[in-house]
C-alpha positions as CSV (number, residue, x, y, z in Angstrom):
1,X,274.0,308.5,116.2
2,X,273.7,310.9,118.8
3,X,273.8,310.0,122.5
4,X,272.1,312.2,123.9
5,X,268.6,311.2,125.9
6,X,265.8,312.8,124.8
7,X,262.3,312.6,126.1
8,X,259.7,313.9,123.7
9,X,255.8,314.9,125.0
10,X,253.5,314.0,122.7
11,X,250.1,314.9,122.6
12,X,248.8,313.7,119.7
13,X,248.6,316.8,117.2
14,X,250.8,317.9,114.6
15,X,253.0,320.0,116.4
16,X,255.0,317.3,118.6
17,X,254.7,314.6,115.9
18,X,256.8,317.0,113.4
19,X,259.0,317.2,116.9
20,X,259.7,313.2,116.7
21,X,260.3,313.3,112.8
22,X,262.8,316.3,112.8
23,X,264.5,314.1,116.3
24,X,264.6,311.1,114.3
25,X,265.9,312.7,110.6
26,X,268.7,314.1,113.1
27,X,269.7,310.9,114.3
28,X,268.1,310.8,117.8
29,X,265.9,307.8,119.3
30,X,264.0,309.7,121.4
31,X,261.7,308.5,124.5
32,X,258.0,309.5,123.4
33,X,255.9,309.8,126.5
34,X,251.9,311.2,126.5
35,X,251.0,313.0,130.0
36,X,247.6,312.3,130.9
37,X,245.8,314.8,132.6
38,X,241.9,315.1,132.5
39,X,239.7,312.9,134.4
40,X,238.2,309.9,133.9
41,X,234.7,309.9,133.4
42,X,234.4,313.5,134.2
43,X,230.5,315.0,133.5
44,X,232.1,318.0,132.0
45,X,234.2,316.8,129.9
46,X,233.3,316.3,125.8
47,X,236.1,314.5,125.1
48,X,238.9,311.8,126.5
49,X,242.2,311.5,125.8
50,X,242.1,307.9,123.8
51,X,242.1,309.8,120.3
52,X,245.2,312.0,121.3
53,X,246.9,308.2,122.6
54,X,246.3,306.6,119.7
55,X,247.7,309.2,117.6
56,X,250.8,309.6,119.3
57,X,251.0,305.4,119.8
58,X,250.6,305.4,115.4
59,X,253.4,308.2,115.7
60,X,255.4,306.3,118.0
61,X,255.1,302.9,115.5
62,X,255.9,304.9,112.2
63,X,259.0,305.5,113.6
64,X,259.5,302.4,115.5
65,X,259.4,303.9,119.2
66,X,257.7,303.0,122.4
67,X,255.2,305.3,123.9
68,X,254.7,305.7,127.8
69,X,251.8,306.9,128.8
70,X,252.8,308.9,132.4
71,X,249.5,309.3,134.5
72,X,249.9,313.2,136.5
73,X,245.7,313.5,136.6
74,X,245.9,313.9,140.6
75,X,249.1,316.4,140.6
76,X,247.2,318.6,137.6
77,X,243.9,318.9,139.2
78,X,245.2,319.3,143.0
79,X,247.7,322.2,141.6
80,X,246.9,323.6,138.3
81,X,242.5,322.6,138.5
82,X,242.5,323.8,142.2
83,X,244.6,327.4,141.4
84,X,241.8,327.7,138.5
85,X,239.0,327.6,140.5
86,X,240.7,329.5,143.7
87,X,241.0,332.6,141.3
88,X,238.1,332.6,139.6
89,X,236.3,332.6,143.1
90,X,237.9,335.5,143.8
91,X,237.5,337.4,140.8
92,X,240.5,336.9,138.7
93,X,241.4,335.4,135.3
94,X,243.7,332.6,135.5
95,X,246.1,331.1,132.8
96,X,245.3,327.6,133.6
97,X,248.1,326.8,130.4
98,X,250.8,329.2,132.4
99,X,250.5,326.7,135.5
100,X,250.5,323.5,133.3
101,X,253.8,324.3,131.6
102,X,255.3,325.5,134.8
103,X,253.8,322.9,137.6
104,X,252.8,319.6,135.2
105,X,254.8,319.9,131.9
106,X,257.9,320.7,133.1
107,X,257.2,320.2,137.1
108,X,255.8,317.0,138.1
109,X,256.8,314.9,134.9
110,X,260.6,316.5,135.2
111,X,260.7,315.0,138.5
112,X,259.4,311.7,137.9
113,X,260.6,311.0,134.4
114,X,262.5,314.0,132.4
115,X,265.3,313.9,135.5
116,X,266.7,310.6,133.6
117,X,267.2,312.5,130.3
118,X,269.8,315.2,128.6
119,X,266.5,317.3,127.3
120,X,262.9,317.1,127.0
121,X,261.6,318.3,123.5
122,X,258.0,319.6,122.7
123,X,256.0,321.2,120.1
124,X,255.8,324.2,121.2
125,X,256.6,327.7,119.2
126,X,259.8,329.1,121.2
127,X,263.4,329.1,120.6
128,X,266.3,329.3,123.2
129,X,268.9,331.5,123.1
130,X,272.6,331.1,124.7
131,X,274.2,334.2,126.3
132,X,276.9,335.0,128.5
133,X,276.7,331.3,129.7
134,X,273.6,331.3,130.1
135,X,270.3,330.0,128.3
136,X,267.1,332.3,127.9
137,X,263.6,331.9,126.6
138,X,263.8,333.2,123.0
139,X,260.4,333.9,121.0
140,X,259.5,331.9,117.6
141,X,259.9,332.8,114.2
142,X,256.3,332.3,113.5
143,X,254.7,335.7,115.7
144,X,251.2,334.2,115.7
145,X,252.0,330.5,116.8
146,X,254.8,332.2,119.2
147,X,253.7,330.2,122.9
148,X,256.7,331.8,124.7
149,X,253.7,333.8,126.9
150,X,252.4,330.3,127.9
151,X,256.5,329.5,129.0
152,X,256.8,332.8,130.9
153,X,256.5,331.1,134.1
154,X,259.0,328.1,134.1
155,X,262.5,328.6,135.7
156,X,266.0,328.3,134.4
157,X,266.3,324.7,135.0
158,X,263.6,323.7,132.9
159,X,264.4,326.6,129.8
160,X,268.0,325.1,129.9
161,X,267.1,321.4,129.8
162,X,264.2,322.5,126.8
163,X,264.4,321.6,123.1
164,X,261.9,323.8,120.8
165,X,262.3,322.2,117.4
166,X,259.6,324.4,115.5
167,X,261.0,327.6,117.0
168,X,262.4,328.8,113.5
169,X,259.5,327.1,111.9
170,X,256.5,328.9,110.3
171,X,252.8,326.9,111.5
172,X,252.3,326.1,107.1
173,X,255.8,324.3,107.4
174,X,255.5,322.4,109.8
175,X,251.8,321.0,108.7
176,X,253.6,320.7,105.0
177,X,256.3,318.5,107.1
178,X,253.8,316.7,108.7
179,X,252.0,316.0,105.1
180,X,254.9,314.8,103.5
181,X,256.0,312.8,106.1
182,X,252.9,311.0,106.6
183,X,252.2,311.4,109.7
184,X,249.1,310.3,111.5
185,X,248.2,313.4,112.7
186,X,249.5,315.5,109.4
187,X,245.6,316.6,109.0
188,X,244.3,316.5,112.3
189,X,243.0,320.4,113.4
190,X,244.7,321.9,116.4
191,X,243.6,322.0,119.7
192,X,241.7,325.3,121.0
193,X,241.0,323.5,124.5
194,X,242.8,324.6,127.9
195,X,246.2,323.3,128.3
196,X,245.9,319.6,127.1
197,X,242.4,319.0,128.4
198,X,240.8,318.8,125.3
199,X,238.0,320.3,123.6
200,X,237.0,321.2,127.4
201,X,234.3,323.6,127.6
202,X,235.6,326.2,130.2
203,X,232.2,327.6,131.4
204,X,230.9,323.8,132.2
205,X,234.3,323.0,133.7
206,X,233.7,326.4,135.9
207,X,230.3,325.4,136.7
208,X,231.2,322.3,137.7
209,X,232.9,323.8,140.9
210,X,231.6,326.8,141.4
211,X,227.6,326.2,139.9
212,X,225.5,329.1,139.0
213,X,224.4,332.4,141.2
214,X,222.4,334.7,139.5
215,X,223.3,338.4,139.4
216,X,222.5,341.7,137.6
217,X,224.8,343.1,134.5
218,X,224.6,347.1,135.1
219,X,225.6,349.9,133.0
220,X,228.8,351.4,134.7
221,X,227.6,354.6,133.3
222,X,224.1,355.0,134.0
223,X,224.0,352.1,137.0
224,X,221.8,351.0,135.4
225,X,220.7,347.2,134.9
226,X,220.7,345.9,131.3
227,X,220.7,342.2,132.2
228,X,221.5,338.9,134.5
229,X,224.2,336.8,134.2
230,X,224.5,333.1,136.0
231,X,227.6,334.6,138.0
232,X,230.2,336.7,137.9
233,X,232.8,333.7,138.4
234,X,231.9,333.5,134.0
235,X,232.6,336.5,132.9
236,X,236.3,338.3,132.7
237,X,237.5,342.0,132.4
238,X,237.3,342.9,128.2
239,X,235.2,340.0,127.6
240,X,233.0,341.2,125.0
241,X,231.0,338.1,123.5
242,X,228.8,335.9,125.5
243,X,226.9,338.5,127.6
244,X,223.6,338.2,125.6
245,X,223.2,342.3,125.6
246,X,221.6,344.3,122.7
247,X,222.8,347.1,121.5
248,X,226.2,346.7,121.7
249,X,229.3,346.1,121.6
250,X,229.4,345.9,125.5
251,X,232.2,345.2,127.3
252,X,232.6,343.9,130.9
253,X,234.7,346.8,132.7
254,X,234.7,345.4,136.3
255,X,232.9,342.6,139.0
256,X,231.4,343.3,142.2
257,X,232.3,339.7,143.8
258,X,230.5,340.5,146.9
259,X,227.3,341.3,145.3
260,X,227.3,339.1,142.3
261,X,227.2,342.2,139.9
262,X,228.9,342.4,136.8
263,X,229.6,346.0,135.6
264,X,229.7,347.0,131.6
265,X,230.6,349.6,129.5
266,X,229.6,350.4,125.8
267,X,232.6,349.6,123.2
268,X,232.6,352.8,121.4
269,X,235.5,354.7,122.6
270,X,234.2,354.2,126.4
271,X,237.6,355.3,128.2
272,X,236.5,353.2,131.3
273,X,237.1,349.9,129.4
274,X,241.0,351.2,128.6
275,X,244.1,351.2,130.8
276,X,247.8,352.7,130.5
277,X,248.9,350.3,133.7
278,X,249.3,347.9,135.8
279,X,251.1,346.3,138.5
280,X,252.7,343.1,139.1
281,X,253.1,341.4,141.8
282,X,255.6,338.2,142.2
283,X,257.6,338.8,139.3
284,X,259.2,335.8,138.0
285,X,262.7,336.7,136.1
286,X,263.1,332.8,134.3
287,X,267.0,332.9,133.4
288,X,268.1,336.0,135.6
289,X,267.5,339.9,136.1
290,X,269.2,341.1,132.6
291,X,268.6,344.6,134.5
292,X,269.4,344.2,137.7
293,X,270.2,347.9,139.1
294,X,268.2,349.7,136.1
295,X,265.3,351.5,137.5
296,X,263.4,352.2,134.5
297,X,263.6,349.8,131.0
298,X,262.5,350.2,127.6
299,X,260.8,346.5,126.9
300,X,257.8,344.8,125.0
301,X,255.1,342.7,126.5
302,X,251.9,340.6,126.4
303,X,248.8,340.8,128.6
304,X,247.0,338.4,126.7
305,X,248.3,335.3,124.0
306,X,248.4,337.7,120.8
307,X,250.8,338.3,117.9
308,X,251.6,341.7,118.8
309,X,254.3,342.7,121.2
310,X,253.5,345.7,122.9
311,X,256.0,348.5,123.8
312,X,255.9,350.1,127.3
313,X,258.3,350.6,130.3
314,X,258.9,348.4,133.1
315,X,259.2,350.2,136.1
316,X,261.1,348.9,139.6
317,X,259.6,350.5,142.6
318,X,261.4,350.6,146.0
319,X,259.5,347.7,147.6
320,X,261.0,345.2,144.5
321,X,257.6,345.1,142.9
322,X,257.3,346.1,139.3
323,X,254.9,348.6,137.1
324,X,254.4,348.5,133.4
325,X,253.7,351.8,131.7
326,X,252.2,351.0,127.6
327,X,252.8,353.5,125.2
328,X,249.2,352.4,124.1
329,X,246.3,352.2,125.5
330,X,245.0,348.4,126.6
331,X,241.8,347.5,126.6
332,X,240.9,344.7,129.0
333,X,243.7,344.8,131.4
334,X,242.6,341.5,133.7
335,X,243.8,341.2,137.3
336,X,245.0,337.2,138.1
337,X,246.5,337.0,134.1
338,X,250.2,337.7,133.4
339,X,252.1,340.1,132.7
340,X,254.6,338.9,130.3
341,X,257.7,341.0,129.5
342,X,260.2,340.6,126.4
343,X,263.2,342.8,125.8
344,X,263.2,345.9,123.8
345,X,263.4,344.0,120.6
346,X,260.6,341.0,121.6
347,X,263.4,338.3,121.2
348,X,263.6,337.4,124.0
349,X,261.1,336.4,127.0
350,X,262.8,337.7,130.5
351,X,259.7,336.7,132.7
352,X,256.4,337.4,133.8
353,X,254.2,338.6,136.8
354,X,250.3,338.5,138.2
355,X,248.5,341.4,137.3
356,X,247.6,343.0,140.6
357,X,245.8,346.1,139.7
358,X,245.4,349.0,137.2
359,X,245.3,352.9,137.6
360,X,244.2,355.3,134.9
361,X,247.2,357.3,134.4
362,X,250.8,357.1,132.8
363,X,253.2,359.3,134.2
């Protein structure tokens, strides 16, 4: 029997029950704890976190372990909720999940619970890796289930205290795992909400703050107006469904916040809607600088949670900030998301940074 501590966060799907059996079939007792995190009671909310409890309290029995439920629903929405909604009113496109991991997950629960134990283990699709000393964020063996984009923005003292026991699992074998081990959440579909608030719907959860302002839609082209929307707090750069347009595709290409207008472009090979880079501002290197003194680097990255690892060069200017040239063209690059940037070979996740701004050519 190992002794090692080991806190587990469950949250009621498949993925971190399949965590507790493969802990358990290894010898482990872990610590199962559920963070709660959306609000009681909350208008905007379709859902409440009793069915994911009782899932992860019939996980818990099956095995013979206690479940503690830790309550973090003030830290999340004063830190994670309240960035949200700060971008949003200005314009951007959060990564609500990006803060969770980094500020909840692995932030406030770390320093009122996971601080007792050895490791905390979770569900999510990510490996680590151990070099020169040192541990680093590796990417999953499954591409599309990889979450290592969601993990871009924790810090080495949480990657190096992380377990990722489905990281050299494949989505089908885990759910087969899951099936013939019985567990109570073996079937159970996985969640599509924001971080671990559910089946939240994001446009009630923005309106809920920031209510509705009515504004035109124009054609970037032809200025001219082809529709309202409710405000431009809704709508993000690439978004292509939900603008109620005919004609289309359309695609929303930039937002005036000042005067409520939402500016689109038709899909069909519309250059406007495409961009070869960006900047990044507060980059965030999780382990350490693997480049430190390289000007110029050959690496892969994400603007967006996607299989596909793009190629591109990361770029160091003289003021320590960072551009990223793509050796294809992006469509919907989004100020206020992440930048996240993998090594040459998308093994390994080195760190991430806010998208800042674009400009239309690569040198």
């Amino acid at each position: 029997m190992s002794k090692e501590k080991i806190a587990v966060l469950l949250s009621g799907g498949v993925d971190s029950s399949v965590v507790v059996h493969l802990l358990c079939e290894q010898g482990y007792r872990p610590s199962l704890f559920y963070i709660k995190i959306g609000m009681d009671g909350a208008d905007y909310m379709d859902c409440s976190a009793e069915e994911d409890i009782e899932l992860s309290r019939a996980t818990a029995r099956k095995y013979g372990l206690a479940l503690e439920v830790v309550d973090l629903q003030q830290e999340y929405w004063d830190n994670v909720a309240a960035y949200a909604i700060d971008k949003v009113r200005r314009g951007l496109t959060p990564n609500p999940d990006v803060m969770c991991n980094k500020l909840i997950k692995f932030g406030c629960f770390e320093q009122q619970v996971g601080k007792e134990f050895d490791f905390t283990a979770t569900g999510h699709y990510a490996t680590t890796l151990h070099r020169n000393g040192l541990t680093w964020l590796g990417t999953a063996k499954d591409p599309v289930k990889d979450q290592t984009d969601f993990l871009a923005q924790i810090d080495y003292l949480q990657v190096s205290k992380l377990m990722f026991p489905l990281g050299h699992l494949m989505k089908h074998e885990v759910r087969e795992i899951a099936l013939k081990a019985g567990l109570p959440s073996a079937r159970r579909k996985d969640s599509q909400g924001i971080c671990f608030l559910g089946k939240i719907n994001y446009n009630d959860f923005v309106r809920r703050f920031l209510g509705e302002r009515e504004g035109d839609i124009i054609e970037l082209e032809t200025s001219r107006k082809v529709g309202t929307h409710h405000g431009y707090w809704f709508h993000t750069i690439g978004q292509r469904k939900g603008l109620g347009l005919s004609g289309g595709p359309w695609f929303v290409i930039k937002k005036d916040i000042e005067q409520n207008i939402v500016y689109v472009s038709r899909g069909y090979g519309v250059e406007t809607q495409f961009g070869h880079e960006f900047r990044m501002r507060d980059f965030h290197f999780i382990t350490a600088d693997p480049w430190e003194g390289e000007t110029e680097i050959n690496i892969t990255f994400k603007i967006r949670h996607t299989p596909d690892f793009t190629p591109g060069r990361l770029l160091r200017e003289a003021d320590g900030t960072f551009r990223l040239l793509s050796s294809e063209k992006l469509q919907g690059i989004a100020p206020g998301q992440f930048g996240v940037v993998y090594d040459q070979d998308a093994r390994m996740c080195v760190g991430s940074g806010e998208i800042s701004n674009t400009t239309d050519s690569l040198e």
